[in-house]
Every structure is written in structure tokens, then in C-alpha cells.
C-alpha positions in Angstrom: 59.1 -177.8 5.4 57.2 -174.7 4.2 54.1 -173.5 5.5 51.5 -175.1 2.2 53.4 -178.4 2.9 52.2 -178.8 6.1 48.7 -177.6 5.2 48.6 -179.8 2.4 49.9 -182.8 4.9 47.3 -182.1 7.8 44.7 -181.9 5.1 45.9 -185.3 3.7 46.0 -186.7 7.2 42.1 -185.4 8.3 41.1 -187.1 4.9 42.3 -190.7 5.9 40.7 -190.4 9.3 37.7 -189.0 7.7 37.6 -192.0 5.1 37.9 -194.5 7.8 35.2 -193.2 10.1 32.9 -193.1 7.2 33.6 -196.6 6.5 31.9 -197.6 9.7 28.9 -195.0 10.2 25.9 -194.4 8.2 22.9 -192.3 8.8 19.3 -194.0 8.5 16.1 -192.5 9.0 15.6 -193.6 12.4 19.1 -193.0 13.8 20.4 -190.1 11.0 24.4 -189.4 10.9 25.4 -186.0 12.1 28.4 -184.6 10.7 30.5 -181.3 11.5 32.4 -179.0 9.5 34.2 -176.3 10.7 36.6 -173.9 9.2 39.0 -171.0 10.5 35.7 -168.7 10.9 32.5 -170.9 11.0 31.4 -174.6 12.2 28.2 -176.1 10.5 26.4 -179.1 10.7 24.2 -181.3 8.8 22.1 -184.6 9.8 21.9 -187.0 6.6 19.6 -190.3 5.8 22.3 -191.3 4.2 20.0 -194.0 2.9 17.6 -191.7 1.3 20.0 -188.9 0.6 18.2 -186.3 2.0 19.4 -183.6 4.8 16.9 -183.6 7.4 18.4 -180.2 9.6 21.3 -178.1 9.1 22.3 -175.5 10.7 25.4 -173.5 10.1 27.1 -170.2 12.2 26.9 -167.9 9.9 23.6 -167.8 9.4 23.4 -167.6 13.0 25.7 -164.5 13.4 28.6 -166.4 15.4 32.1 -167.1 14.5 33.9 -170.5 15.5 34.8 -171.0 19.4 33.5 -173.6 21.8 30.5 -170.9 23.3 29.6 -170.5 19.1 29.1 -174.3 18.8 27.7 -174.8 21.9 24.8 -172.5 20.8 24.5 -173.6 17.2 24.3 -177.1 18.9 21.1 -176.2 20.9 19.5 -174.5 17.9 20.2 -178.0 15.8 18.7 -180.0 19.1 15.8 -177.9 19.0 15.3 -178.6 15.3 16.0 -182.4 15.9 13.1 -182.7 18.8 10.8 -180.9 16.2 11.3 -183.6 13.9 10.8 -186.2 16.6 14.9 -187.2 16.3 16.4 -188.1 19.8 19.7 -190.3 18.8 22.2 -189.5 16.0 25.3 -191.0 15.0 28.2 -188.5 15.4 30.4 -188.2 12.5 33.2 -186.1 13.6 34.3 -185.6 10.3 38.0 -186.7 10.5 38.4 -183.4 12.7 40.1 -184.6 16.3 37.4 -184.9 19.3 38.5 -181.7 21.1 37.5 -178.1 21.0 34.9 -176.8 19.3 34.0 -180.7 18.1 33.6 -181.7 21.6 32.0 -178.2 22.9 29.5 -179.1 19.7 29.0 -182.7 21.3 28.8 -182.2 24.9 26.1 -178.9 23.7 23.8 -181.2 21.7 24.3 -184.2 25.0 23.2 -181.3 27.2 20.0 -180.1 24.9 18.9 -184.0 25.2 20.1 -185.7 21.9 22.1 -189.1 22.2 24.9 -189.6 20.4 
């Protein structure tokens, strides 16, 4: 199997895990849905009303002048905690995005535990 193949088939494959996670979770106002996104060089993050629409914080590592490892996430983590507690939001629901919980999705996790949001 060539190399695009087996992109295009781990692609396919994070799509139906995605799709069935997101038939489960949504974000309200009080208890907003956080999703992650991360690529080869940055992971980002968004926390959605998903029953307004709107994006309450974001925060992303570009802006923030870090790449994507495990110590990245863990500090774009606390700087989306500290913009959470500044809107008064101490629980989220964790939408993991179809990504697998391990690496820099679980550093992310265990950061924002650690900075005192529940997941």
C-alpha cells in the first residue's frame, strides 16, 4: 500500500470515530464542548455552545509561539483554563476530536485537570 493510501485510510478512520463521538456530546452554555485539533506543527482548541453557535475561548499554538509536543499543549492548556475561569466556566465536555486519548491529547487533558477545569 503506498504511503497517500494509508493517509487517506487513517484519515477515513479518525472521521468515523470523530462522527461517533459527536453523536453523543454537545456543548451548552453551562457545560460548553471543548474540542482539539492538532496537526503535524500545531494543536488548537476551541470551546463551543454548540446550542448557540458561538465560540466562547480559543486558543491555538501558533499564536502562542509553540509547536505541537505534550510540554506545548500542556501550556496552551493553562492559557485556555485561565481564559475559561475568566468567563466563570469550571466543567467542559472533552471532545477529543476522533484523535486517540494519548500524547499531546492527553498532556492537553491532564494540563487543563491540573489548571482546575473538569472534564
Amino acid at each position: 500500500m503506498s504511503r497517500a493510501k494509508e493517509i487517506a485510510k487513517k484519515n477515513a478512520l479518525r472521521i468515523k470515530r470523530k462522527s461517533r463521538v459527536r453523536g453523543n456530546i454537545s456543548g451548552t452554555s453551562e457545560k460548553p464542548r471543548l474540542t482539539i485539533t492538532k496537526s503535524n506543527k500545531y494543536v488548537s482548541a476551541q470551546v463551543i455552545d454548540d446550542v448557540a453557535g458561538n465560540t466562547l475561548a480559543a486558543v491555538n499554538s501558533k499564536t502562542l509561539g509553540l509547536s505541537v509536543s505534550r510540554e506545548s499543549a500542556s501550556k496552551a492548556a493553562a492559557k485556555l483554563a485561565e481564559d475559561l475561569k475568566a468567563k466563570n466556566i469550571d466543567t467542559v465536555v472533552f471532545d477529543r476530536n476522533g484523535y486517540l486519548y494519548h500524547g499531546v491529547v492527553a498532556a492537553f487533558a491532564d494540563a487543563l485537570r491540573e489548571n482546575g477545569i473538569k472534564l
